[in-house]
C-alpha positions, 0 to 999 in steps of 0.5 A: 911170484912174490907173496908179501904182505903190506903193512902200512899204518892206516887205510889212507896209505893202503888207498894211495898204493892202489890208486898209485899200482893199480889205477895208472894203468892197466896190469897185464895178465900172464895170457896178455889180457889188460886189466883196469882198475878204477879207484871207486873199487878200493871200498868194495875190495877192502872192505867187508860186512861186519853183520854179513849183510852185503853192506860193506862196512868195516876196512879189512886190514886183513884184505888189505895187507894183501894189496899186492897179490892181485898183481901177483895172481894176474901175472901167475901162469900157475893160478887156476882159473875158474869160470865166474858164476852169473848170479842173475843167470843162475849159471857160468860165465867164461866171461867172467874170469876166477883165478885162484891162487895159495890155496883160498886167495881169489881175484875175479875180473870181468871180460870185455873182450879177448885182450881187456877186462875190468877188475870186479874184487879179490879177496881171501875164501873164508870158510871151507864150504865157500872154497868147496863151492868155488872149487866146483866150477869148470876151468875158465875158458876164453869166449869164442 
């Protein structure tokens, strides 16, 4: 796997490498599931809430020089993979897919069926009690 930080000089080249690796078509997983990407996911990945109030304003140089990795995590046999939690539910869903990876590096995706999914975001775990509270979810497995 290949943990590279990109460097470009402002958001516009970090958009267009999205667009451009993500947005063609979809990346395949290591167990074979294709997942899409559309292009309006950039902000909602890329961005974060400068006062912490869900409202994602500030670009995130920090998320972004990470762009590659969500290729890297889909495609590592060895991340772990958690069962994403369905907050209006109030419980976990293997339909919803976490794979962790270095330690704190996050991409969920989203099952549409055994073979396709959505990309819903990546980013970096932040403070020890978010990572503790991941953590604590059971291994991902793939709905009946």
């Amino acid at each position: 796997m290949t943990w590279k930080l990109v460097n470009y000089c402002d958001e516009n080249d970090y958009r267009a490498h999205f667009v451009r690796v993500y947005c063609s078509g979809p990346i395949n997983t290591h167990d074979g599931i294709a997942v899409r990407f559309r292009r309006d996911q950039f902000d909602h990945c890329f961005y974060e809430s400068t006062r912490r109030n869900g409202i994602k304003d500030q670009f995130s140089g920090v998320r972004a020089e990470r762009i590659d990795w969500i290729k890297a995590t889909l495609e590592d046999p060895s991340a772990c993979q958690l069962a994403g939690w369905d907050a209006q539910k109030r419980r976990y869903d293997h339909n919803r897919r976490v794979a962790l990876v270095k330690g704190n590096y996050v991409v969920v995706i989203s099952l549409k069926s055994k073979t396709t999914a959505n990309f819903v975001t990546a980013y970096l775990m932040d403070t020890p009690a978010s990572l503790q509270k991941l953590t604590k979810a059971p291994k991902w497995v793939p709905p009946p």
